[in-house]
mmCIF file of the C-alpha atoms, coordinates in Angstrom:
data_MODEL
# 
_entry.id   MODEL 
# 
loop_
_atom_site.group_PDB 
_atom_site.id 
_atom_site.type_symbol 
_atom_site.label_atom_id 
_atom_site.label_alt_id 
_atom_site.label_comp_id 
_atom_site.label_asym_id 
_atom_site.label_entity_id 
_atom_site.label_seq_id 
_atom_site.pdbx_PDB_ins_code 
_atom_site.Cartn_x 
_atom_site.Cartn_y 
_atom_site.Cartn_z 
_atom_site.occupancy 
_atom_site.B_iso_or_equiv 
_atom_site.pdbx_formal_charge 
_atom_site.auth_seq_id 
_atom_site.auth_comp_id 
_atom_site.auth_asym_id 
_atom_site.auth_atom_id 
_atom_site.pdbx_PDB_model_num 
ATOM 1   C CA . UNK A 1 1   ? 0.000   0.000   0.000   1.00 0.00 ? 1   UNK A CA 1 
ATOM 2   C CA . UNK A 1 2   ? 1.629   3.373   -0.886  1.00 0.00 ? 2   UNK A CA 1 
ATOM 3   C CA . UNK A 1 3   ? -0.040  6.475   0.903   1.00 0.00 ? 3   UNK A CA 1 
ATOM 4   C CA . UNK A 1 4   ? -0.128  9.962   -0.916  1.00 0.00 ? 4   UNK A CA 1 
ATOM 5   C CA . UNK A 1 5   ? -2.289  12.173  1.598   1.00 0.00 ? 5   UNK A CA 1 
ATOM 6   C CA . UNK A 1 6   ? -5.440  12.177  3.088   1.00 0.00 ? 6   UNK A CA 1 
ATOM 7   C CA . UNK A 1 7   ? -7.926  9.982   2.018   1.00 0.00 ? 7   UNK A CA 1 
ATOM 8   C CA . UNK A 1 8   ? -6.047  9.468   -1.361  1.00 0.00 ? 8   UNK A CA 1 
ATOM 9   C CA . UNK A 1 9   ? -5.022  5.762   -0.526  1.00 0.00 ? 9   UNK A CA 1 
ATOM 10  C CA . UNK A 1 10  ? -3.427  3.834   -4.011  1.00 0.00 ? 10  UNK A CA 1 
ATOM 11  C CA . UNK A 1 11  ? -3.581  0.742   -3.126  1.00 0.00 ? 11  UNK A CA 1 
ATOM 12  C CA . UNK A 1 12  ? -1.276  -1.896  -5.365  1.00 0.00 ? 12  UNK A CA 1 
ATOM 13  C CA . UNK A 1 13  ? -0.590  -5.723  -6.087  1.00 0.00 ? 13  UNK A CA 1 
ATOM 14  C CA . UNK A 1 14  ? 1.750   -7.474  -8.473  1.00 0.00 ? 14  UNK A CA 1 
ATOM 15  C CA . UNK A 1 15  ? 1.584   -11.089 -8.823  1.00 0.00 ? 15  UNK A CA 1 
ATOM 16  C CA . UNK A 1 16  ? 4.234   -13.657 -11.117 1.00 0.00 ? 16  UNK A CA 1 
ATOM 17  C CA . UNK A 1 17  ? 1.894   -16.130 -12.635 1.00 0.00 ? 17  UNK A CA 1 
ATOM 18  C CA . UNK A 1 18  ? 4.331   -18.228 -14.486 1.00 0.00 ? 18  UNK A CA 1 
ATOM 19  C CA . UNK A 1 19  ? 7.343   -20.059 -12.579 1.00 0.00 ? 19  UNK A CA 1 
ATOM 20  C CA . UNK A 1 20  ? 5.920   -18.567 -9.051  1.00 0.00 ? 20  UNK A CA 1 
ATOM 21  C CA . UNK A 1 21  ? 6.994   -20.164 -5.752  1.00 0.00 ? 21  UNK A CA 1 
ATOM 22  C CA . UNK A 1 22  ? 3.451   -20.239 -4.574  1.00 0.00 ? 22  UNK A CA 1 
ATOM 23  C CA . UNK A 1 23  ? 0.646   -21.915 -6.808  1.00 0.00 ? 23  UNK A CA 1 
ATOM 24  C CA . UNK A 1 24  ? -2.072  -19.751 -7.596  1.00 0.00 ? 24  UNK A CA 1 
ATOM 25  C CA . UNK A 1 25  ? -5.224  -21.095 -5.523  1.00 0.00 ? 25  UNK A CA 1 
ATOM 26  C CA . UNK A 1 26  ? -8.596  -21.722 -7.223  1.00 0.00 ? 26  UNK A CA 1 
ATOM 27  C CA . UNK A 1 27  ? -11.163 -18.652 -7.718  1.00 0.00 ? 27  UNK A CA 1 
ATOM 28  C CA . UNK A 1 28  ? -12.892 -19.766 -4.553  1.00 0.00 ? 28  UNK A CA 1 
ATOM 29  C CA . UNK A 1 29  ? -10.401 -19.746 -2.450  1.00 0.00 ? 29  UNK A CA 1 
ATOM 30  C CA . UNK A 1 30  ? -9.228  -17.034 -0.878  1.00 0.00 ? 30  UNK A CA 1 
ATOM 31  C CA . UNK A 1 31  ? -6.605  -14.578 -1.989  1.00 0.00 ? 31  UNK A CA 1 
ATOM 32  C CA . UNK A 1 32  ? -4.113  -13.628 1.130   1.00 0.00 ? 32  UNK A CA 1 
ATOM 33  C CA . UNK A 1 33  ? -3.031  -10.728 -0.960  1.00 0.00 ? 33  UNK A CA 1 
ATOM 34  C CA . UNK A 1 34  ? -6.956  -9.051  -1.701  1.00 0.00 ? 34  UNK A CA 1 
ATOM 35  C CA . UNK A 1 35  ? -7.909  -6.000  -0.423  1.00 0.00 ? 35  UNK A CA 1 
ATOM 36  C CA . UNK A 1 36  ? -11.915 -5.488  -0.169  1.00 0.00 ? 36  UNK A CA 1 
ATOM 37  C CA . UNK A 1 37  ? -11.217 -1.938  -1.397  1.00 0.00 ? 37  UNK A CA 1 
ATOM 38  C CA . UNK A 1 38  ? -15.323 -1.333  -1.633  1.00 0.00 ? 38  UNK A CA 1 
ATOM 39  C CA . UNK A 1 39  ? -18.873 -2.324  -1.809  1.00 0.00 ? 39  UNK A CA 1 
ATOM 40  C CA . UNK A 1 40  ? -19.744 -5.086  -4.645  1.00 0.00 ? 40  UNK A CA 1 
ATOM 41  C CA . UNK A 1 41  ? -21.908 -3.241  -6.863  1.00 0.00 ? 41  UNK A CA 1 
ATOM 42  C CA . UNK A 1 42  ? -22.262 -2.034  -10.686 1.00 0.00 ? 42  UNK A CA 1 
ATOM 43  C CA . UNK A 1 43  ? -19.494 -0.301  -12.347 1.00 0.00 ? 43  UNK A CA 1 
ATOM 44  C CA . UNK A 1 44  ? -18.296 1.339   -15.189 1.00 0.00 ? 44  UNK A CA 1 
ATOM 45  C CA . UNK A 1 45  ? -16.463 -0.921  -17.509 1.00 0.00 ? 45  UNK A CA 1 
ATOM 46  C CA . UNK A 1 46  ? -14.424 0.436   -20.706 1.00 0.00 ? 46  UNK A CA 1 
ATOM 47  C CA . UNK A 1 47  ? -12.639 -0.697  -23.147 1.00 0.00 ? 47  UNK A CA 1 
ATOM 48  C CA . UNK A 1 48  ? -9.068  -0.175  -23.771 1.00 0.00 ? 48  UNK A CA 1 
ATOM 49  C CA . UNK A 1 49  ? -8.326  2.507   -26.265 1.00 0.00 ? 49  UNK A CA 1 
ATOM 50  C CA . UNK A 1 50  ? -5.137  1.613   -28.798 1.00 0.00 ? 50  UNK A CA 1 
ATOM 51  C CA . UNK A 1 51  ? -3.899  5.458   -27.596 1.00 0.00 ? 51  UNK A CA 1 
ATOM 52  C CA . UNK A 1 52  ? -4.008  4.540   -23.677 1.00 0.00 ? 52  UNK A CA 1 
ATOM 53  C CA . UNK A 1 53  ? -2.256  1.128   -24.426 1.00 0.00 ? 53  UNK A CA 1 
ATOM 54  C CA . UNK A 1 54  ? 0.239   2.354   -26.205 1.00 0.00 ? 54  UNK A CA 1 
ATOM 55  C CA . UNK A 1 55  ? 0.872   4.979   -23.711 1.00 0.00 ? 55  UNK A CA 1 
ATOM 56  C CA . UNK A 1 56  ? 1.142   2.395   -21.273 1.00 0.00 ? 56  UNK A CA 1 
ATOM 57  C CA . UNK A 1 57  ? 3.738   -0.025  -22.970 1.00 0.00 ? 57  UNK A CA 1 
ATOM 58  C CA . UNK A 1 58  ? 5.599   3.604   -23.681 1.00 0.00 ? 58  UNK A CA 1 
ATOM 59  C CA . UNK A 1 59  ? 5.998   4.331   -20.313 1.00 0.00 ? 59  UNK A CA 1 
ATOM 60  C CA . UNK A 1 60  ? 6.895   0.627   -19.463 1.00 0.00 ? 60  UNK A CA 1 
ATOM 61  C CA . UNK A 1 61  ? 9.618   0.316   -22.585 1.00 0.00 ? 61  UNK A CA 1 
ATOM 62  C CA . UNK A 1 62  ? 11.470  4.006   -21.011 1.00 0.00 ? 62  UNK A CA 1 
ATOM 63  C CA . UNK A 1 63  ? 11.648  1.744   -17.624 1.00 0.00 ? 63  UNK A CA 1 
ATOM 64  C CA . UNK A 1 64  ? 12.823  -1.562  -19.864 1.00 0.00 ? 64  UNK A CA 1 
ATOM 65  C CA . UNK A 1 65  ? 15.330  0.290   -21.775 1.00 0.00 ? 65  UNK A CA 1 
ATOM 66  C CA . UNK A 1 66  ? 16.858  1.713   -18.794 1.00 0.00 ? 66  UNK A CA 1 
ATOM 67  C CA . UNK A 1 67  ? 17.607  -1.805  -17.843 1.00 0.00 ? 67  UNK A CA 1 
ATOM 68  C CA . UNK A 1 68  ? 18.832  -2.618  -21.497 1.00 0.00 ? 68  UNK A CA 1 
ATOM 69  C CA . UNK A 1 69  ? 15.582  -4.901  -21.752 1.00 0.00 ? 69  UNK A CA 1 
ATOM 70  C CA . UNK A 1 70  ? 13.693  -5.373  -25.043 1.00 0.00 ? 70  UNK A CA 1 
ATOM 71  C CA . UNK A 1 71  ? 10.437  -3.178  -25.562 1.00 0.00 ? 71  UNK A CA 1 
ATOM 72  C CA . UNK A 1 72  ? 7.281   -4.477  -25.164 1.00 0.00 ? 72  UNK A CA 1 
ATOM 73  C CA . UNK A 1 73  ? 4.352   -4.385  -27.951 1.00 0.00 ? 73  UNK A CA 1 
ATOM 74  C CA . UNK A 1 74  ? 0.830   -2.820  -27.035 1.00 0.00 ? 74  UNK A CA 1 
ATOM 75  C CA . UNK A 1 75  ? -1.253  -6.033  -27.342 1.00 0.00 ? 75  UNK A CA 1 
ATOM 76  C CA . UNK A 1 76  ? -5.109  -5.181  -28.097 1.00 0.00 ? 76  UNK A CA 1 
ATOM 77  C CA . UNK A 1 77  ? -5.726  -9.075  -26.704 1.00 0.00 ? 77  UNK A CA 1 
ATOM 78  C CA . UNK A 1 78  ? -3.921  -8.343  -23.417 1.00 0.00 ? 78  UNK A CA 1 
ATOM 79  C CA . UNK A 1 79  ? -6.014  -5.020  -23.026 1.00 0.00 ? 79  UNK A CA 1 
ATOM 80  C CA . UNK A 1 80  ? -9.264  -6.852  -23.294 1.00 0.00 ? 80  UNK A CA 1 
ATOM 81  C CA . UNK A 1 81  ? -7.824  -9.359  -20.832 1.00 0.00 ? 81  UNK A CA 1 
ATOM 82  C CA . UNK A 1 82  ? -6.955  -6.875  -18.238 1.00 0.00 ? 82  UNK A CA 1 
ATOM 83  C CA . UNK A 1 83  ? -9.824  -4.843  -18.831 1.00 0.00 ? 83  UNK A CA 1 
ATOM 84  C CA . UNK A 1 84  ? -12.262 -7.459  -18.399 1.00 0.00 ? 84  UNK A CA 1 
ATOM 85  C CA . UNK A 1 85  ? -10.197 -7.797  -14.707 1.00 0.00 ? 85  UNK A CA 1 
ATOM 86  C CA . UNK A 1 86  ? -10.441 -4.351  -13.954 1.00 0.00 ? 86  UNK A CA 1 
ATOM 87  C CA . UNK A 1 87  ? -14.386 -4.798  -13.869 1.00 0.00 ? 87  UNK A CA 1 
ATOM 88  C CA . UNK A 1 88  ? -14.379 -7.917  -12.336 1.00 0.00 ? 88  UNK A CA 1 
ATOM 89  C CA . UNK A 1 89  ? -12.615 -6.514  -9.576  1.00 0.00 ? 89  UNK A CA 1 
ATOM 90  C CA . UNK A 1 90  ? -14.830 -3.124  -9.538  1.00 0.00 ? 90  UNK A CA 1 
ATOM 91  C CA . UNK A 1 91  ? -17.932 -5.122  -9.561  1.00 0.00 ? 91  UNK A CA 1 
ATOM 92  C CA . UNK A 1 92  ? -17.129 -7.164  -6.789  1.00 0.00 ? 92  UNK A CA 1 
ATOM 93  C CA . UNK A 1 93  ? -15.222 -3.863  -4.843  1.00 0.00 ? 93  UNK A CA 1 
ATOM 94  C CA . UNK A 1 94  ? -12.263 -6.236  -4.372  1.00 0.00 ? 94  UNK A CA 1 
ATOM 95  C CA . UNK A 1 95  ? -8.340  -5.787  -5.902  1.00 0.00 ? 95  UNK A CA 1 
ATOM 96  C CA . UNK A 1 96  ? -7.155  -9.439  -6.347  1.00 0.00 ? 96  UNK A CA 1 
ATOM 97  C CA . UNK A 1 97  ? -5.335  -11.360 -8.894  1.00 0.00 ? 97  UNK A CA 1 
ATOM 98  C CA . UNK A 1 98  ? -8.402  -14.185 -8.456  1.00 0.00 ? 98  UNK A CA 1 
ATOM 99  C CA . UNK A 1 99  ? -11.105 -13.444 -10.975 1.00 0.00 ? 99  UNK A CA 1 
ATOM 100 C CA . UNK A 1 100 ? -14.592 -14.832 -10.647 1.00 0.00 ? 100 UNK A CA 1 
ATOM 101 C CA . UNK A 1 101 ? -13.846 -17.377 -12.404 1.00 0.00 ? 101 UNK A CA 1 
ATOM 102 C CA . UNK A 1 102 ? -9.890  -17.493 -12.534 1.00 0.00 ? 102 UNK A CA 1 
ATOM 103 C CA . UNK A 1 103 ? -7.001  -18.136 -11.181 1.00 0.00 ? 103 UNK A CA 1 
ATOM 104 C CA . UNK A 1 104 ? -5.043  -15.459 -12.639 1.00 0.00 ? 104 UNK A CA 1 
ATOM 105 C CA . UNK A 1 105 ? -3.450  -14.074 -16.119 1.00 0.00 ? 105 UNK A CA 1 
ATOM 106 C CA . UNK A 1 106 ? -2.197  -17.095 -17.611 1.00 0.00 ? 106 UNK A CA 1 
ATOM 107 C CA . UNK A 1 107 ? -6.127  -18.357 -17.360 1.00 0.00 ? 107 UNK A CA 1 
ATOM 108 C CA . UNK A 1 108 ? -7.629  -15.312 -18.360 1.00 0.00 ? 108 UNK A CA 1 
ATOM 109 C CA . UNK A 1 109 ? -5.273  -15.027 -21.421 1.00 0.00 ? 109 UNK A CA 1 
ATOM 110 C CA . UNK A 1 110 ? -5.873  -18.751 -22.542 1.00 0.00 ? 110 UNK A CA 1 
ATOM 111 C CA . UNK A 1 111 ? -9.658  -18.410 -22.155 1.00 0.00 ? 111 UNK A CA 1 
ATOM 112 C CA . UNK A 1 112 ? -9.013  -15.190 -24.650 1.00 0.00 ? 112 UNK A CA 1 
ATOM 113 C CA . UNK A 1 113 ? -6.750  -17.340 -27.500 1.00 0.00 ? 113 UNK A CA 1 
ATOM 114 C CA . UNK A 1 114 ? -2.768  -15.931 -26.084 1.00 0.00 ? 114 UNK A CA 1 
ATOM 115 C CA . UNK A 1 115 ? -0.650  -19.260 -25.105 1.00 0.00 ? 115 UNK A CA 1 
ATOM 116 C CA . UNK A 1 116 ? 1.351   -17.662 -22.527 1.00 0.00 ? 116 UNK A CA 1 
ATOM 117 C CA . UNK A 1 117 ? 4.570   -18.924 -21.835 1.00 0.00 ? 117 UNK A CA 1 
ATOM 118 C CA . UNK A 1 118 ? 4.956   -16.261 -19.288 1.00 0.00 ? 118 UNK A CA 1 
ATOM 119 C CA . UNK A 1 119 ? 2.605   -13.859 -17.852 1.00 0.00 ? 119 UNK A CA 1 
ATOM 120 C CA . UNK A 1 120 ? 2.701   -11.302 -14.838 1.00 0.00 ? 120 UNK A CA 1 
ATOM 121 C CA . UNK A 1 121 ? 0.008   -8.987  -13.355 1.00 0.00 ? 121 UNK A CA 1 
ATOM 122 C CA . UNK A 1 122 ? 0.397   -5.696  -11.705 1.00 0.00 ? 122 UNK A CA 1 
ATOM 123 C CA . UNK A 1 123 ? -2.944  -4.230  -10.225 1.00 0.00 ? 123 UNK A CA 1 
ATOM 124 C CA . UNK A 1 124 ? -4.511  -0.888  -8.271  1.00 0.00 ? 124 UNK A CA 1 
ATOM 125 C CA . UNK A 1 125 ? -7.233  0.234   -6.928  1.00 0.00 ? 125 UNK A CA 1 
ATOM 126 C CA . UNK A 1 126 ? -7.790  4.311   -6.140  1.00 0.00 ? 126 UNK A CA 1 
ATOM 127 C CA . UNK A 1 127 ? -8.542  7.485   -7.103  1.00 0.00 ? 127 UNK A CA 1 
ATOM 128 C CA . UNK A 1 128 ? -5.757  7.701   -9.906  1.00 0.00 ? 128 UNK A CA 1 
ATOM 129 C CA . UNK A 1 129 ? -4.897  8.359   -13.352 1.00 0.00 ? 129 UNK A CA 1 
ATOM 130 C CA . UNK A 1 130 ? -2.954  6.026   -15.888 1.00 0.00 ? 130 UNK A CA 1 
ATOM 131 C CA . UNK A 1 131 ? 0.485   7.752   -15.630 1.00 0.00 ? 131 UNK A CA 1 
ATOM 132 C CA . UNK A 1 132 ? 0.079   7.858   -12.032 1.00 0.00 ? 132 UNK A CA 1 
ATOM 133 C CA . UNK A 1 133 ? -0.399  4.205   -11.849 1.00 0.00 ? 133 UNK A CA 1 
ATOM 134 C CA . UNK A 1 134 ? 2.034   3.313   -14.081 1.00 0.00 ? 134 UNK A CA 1 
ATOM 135 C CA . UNK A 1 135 ? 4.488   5.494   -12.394 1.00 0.00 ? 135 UNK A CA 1 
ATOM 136 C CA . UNK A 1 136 ? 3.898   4.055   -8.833  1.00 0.00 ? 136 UNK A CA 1 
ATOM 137 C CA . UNK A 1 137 ? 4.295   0.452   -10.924 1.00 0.00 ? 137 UNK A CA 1 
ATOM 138 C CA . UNK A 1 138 ? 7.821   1.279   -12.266 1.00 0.00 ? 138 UNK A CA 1 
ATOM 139 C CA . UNK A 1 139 ? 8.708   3.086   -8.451  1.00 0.00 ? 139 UNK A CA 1 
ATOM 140 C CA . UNK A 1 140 ? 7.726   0.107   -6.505  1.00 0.00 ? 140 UNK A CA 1 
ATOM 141 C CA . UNK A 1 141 ? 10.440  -3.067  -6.502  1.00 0.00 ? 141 UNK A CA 1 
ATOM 142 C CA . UNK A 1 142 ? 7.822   -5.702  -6.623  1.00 0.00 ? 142 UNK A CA 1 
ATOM 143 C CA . UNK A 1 143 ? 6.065   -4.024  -9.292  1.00 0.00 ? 143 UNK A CA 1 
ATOM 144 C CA . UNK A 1 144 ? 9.074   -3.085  -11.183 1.00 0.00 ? 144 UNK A CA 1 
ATOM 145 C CA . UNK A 1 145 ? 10.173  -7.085  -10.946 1.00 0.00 ? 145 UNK A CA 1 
ATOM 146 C CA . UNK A 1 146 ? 7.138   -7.509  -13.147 1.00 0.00 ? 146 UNK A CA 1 
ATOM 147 C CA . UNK A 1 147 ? 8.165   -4.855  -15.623 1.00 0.00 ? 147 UNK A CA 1 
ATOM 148 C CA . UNK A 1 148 ? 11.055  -6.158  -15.986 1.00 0.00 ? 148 UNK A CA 1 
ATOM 149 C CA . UNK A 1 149 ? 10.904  -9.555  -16.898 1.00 0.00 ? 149 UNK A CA 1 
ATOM 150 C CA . UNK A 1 150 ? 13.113  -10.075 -19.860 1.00 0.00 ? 150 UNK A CA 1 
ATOM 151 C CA . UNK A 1 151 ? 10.875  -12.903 -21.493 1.00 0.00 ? 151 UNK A CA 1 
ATOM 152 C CA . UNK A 1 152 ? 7.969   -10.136 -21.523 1.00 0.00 ? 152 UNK A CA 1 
ATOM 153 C CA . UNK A 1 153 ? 7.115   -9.279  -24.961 1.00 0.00 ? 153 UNK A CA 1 
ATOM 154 C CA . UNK A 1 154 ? 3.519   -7.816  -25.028 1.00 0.00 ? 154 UNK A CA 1 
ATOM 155 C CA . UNK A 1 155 ? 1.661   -5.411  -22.998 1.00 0.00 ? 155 UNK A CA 1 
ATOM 156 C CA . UNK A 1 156 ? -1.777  -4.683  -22.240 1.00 0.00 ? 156 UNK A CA 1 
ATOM 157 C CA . UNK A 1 157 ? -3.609  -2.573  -19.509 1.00 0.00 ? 157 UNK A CA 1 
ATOM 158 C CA . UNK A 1 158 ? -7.125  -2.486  -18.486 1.00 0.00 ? 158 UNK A CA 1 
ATOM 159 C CA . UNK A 1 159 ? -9.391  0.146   -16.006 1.00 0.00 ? 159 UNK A CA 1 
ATOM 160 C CA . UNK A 1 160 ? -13.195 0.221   -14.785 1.00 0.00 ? 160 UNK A CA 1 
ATOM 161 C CA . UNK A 1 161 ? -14.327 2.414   -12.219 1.00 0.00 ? 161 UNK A CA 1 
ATOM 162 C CA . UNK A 1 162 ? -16.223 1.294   -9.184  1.00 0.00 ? 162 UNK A CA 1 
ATOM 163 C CA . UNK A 1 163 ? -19.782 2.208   -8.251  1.00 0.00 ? 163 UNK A CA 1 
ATOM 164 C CA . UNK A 1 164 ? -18.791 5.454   -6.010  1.00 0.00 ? 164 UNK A CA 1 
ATOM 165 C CA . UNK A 1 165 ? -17.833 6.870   -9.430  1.00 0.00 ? 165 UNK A CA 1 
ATOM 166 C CA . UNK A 1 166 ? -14.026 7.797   -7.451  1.00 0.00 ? 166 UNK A CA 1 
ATOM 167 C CA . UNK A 1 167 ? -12.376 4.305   -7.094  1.00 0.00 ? 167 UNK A CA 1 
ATOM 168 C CA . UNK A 1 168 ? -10.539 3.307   -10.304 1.00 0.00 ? 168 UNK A CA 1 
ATOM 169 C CA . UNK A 1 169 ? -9.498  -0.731  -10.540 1.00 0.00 ? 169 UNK A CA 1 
ATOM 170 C CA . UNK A 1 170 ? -6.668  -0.867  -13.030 1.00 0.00 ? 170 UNK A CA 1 
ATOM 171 C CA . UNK A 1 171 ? -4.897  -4.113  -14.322 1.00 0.00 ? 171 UNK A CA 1 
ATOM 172 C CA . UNK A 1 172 ? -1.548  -4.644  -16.052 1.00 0.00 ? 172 UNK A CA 1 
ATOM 173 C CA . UNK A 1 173 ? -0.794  -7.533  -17.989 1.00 0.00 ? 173 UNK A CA 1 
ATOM 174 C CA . UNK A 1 174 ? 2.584   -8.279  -19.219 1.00 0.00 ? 174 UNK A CA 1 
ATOM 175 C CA . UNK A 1 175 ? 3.424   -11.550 -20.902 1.00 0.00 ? 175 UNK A CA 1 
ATOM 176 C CA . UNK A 1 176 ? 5.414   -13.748 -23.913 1.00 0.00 ? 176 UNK A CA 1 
ATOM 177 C CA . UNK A 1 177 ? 3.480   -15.741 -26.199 1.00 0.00 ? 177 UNK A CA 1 
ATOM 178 C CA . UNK A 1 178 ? 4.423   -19.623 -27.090 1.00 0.00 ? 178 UNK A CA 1 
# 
């Protein structure tokens, strides 16, 4: 959890799907890592424009080329993917790499036609912008980690807002197809 002043909590999660230590646990069991952020209720899903994706792998390749790593590609597959995580996790008011029905990325990119051989997740929940998030991503070592995987070859991001109209979930997705 990073703080930035009153009551503007960002609250953040990364999570290495592929060659973790731990193994992800089914979708109904429970997450040790969630944070009930809000209320379940209905929220405003969006889909990923090609102009905020590509601003999002942008911002990730300046941190990858720092490191000498390879750029990532905007992925319009891996936006839908983490966009359709961002509102699962607005409707239910909960920031978790679980979905509904998931165990994490690697499912949810399957289900969606992208073998991964690879795949990472960073996620937030708060009041924030995209270059916000993705600048507390890249400033935070555990998030970083995810950035900068050197198999990681495509890049997609997702967002839906929650039901207060304030609370923004976002999703990352970084990953390297078969």
């Amino acid at each position: 959890m990073t703080g930035h002043g009153p009551g503007s909590m960002l609250i953040l999660c990364a999570a290495l799907l592929a060659g973790c230590a731990t193994t992800p646990q089914p979708p109904t069991g429970s997450d040790p890592y969630a944070v009930q952020v809000g209320p379940p209720g209905q929220a405003q899903c969006v889909t990923t424009g090609a102009a905020q994706n590509a601003m999002g792998a942008q911002v990730t390749n300046r941190a990858r080329a720092r490191a000498g790593l390879a750029p990532v590609r905007a992925n319009a597959n891996l936006a839908r993917v983490a966009a359709r995580h961002a509102c699962d996790m607005a409707q239910r008011g909960r920031m978790t790499h679980l979905g509904s029905t998931t165990t994490g990325p690697a499912m949810r990119l399957k289900q969606a036609g992208y073998q991964p051989t690879i795949s990472a997740e960073n996620i937030a929940a708060g009041p924030f912008s995209l270059p916000r998030v993705l600048a507390e991503w890249t400033a935070s070592a555990e998030h970083n980690s995810n950035i900068m995987l050197p198999q990681v070859r495509d890049f997609g991001v997702g967002q839906a807002t929650s039901q207060d109209g304030r609370t923004t979930y976002w999703a990352a997705v970084y990953a390297a197809p078969r």
